[in-house]
C-alpha positions in Angstrom: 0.0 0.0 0.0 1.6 3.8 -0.5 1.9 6.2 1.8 0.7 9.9 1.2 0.0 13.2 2.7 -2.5 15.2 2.0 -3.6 18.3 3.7 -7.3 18.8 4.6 -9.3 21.6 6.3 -9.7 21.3 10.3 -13.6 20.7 10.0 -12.9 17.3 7.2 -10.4 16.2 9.5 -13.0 16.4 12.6 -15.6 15.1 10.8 -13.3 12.0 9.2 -12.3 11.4 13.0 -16.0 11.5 14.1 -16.5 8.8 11.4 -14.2 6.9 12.8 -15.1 6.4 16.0 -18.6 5.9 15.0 -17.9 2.9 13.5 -14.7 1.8 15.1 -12.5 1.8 12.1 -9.4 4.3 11.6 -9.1 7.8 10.2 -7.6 6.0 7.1 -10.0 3.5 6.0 -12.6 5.8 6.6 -11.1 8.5 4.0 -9.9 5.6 1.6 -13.4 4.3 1.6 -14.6 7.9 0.7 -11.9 8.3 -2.1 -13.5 4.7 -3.2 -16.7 6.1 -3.4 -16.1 9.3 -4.9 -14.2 7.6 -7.7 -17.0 5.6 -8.3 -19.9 8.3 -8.5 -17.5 10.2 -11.0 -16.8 7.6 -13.0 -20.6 6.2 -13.2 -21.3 10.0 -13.9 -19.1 10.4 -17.1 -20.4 7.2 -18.4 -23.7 8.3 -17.8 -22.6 11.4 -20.3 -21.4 9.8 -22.7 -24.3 7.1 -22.9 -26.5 9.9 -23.1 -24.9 11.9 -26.3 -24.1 8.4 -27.6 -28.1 7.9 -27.8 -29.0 11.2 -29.1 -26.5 10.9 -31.7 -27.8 7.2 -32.1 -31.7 9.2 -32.7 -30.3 11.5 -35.2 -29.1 8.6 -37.5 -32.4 6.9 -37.5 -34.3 10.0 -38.2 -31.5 11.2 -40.3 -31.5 14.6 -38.6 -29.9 17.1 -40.7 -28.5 20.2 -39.4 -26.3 23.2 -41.1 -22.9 22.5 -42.9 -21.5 25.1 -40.8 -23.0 24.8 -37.5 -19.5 24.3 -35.7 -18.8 28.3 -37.2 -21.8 29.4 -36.6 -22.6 27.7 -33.2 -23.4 31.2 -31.2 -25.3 32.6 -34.0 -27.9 29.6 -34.2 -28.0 29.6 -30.5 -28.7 32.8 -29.8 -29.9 34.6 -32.7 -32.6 32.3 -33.8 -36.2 33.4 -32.7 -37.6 30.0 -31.3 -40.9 31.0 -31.1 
C-alpha cells in the first residue's frame, strides 16, 4: 500500500475522526473508503454522459436529422440569434 499526505481543512479532519469512532474503524480506512466512493460516483457519472450523447447521436441517425454545414462556425449565431418562437 503507498503512503501519502494530503492536507485537509480542520472541520474534514474532525468530521473523518467523528466517522471513525462511530464505526470503530481508523481515520484511514474511513477517508480511503470515501476516495473509493467518490471515484466511483464520478466515473458512473461520465459514463452516464457519454451514454446519453451516444443515444442522441444514435436518434439523429435513424431520423436522419440534418442540421447546417456550418453549424460548428456558426454555433453562437444559431444559439442565440434564432427566434424559437
Amino acid at each position: 500500500m503507498l503512503k501519502t499526505y494530503l492536507y485537509l481543512p480542520d472541520q474534514m479532519n474532525e468530521k473523518i475522526g467523528v466517522i471513525a469512532k462511530m464505526q470503530n474503524v481508523s481515520k484511514a480506512h474511513v477517508i480511503r473508503r470515501a476516495l473509493e466512493i467518490g471515484m466511483h460516483d464520478s466515473h458512473r457519472q461520465n459514463t452516464a454522459s457519454v451514454q446519453a450523447l451516444s443515444q442522441i447521436a444514435e436518434l439523429g441517425r435513424k431520423t436522419a436529422v440534418k442540421g447546417p454545414k456550418d453549424g460548428v462556425e456558426n454555433f453562437d449565431k444559431y444559439l442565440y440569434e434564432k427566434d424559437w418562437n
